[in-house]
C-alpha positions as CSV (number, residue, x, y, z in Angstrom):
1,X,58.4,133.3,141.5
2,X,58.8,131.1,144.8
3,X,58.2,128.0,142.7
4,X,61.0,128.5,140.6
5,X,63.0,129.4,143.4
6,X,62.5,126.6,145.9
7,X,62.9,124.4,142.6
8,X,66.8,125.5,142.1
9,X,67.1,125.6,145.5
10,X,66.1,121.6,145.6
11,X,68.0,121.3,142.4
12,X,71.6,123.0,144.2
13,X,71.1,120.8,147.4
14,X,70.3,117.9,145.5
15,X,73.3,118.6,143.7
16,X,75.5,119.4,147.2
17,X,74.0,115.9,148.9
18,X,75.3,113.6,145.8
19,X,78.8,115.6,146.0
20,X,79.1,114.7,149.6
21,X,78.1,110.6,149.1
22,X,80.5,111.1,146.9
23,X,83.3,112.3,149.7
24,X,81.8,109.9,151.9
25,X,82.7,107.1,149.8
26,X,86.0,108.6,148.6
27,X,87.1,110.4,151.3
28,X,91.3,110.0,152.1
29,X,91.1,110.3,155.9
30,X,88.4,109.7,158.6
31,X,87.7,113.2,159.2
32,X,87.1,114.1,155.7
33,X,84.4,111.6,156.2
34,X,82.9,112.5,159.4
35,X,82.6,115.7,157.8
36,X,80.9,114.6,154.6
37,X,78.7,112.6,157.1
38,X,78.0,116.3,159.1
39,X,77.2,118.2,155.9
40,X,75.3,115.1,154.8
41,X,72.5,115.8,157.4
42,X,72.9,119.2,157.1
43,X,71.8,119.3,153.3
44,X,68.8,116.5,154.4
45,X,67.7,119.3,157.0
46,X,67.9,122.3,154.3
47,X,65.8,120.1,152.2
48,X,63.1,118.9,154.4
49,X,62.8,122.9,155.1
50,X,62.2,123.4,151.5
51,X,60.0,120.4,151.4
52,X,57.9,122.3,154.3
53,X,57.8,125.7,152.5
54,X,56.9,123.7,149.5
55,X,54.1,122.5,151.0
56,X,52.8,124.9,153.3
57,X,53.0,122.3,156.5
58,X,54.7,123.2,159.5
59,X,55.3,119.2,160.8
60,X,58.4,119.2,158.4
61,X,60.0,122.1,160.4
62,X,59.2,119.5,163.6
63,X,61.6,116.9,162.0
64,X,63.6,119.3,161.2
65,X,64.7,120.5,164.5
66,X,64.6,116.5,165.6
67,X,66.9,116.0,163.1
68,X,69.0,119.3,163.6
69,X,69.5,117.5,167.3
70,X,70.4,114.1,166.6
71,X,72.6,115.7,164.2
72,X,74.9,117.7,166.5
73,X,74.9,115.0,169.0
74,X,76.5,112.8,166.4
75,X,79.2,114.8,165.3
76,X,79.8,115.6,168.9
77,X,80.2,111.9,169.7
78,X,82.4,111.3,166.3
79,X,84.9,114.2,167.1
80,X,85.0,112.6,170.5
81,X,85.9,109.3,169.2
82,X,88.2,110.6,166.9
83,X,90.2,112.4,169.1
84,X,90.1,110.0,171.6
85,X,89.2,106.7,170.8
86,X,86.2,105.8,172.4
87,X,82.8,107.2,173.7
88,X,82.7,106.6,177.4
89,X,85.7,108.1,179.5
């Protein structure tokens, strides 16, 4: 039963990741992108959890809090640049 399960759940954020390369690529403004960039690494996060469950190893929930860090910190610093133009006040 969890097999099947964590194999549609790889299947739907699969599915979610290629939709939001797709806004990435297409995307009309520059904050339609930063977002497709934010829910980019947010879908790579949700599937290197499933990859952990998957197989039983807690070192992918490690690079998955690195990842939920570096994450945040970029968006943080895009939204910064995007409202203000640059990085460093």
């Amino acid at each position: 039963m969890l097999g099947t399960i964590l194999q549609i759940a790889f299947l739907l954020f699969s599915l979610s990741l290629l939709m939001n390369f797709w806004r990435l690529a297409k995307g009309p403004d520059l904050p339609d992108r930063i977002l497709a960039l934010d829910t980019i690494y947010i879908n790579s996060l949700a599937l290197l959890l499933l990859l952990g469950i998957h197989q039983n190893s807690q070192t992918y929930l490690e690079a998955a809090l690195l990842i939920a860090m570096f994450g945040f910190v970029g968006t943080i610093a895009a939204g910064k640049f995007l409202l203000r133009g640059d990085l460093i006040e």
